[in-house]
C-alpha angles and dihedrals in degrees: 000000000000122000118244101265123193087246091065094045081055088047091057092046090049099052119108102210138327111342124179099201090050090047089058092044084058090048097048086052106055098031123097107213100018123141118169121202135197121206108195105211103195122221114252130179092282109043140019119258116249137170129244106217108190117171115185148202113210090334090312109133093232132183100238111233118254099247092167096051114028121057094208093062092045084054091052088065088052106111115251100253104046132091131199164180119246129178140092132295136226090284097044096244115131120259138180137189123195131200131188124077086018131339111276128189138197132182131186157121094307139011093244083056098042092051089046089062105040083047088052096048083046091055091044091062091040095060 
């Protein structure tokens, strides 16, 4: 497991849209006990090459959240004890404010990213 890092809080905030490998980042993150592997299957004469990406909870073969996408997902990350205010602002852009053990905000391109990373600053503090 990795720790949340302000990079990756910058990294949320950067993104442009949905994006997978930014999704499992965030899970690895914020998951005790997660471990993610690559197998590497080369291409041959008879079939193409591929990769097996399997990332894991406790040895559980798991489908990471889509923190980046669904809004329901990124407020699965809020800590227990805030409350917010999510929407967009004049520009459009997402934005999130949480409330609880300090006040945390996040902007971006979308409301599912913005609250990813408020919910991730809050969780920085938290730990």
């Amino acid at each position: 497991m990795s720790e949340i890092s302000q990079e990756l809080v910058e990294r949320v905030e950067r993104a442009a849209g949905p994006d997978r490998e930014l999704d499992v980042s965030i899970w690895l993150a914020v998951t005790p006990g997660a471990t993610r592997s690559e197998t590497i299957i080369p291409a041959n004469a008879v079939r193409r090459g591929w990769t097996i990406d399997e990332t894991r909870e406790h040895g559980r073969l798991i489908v990471v959240p889509n923190y980046t996408s669904s809004l329901d997902d990124a407020n699965s990350l809020r800590p227990v004890c805030s409350w917010g205010d999510i929407g967009t602002d004049a520009n459009g852009r997402g934005r999130a404010e949480l409330w609880g053990n300090g006040w945390f905000y996040g902007s971006a391109a979308s409301a599912p990213l913005a609250l990813t990373a408020a919910s991730l600053r809050a969780r920085m503090v938290q730990s």
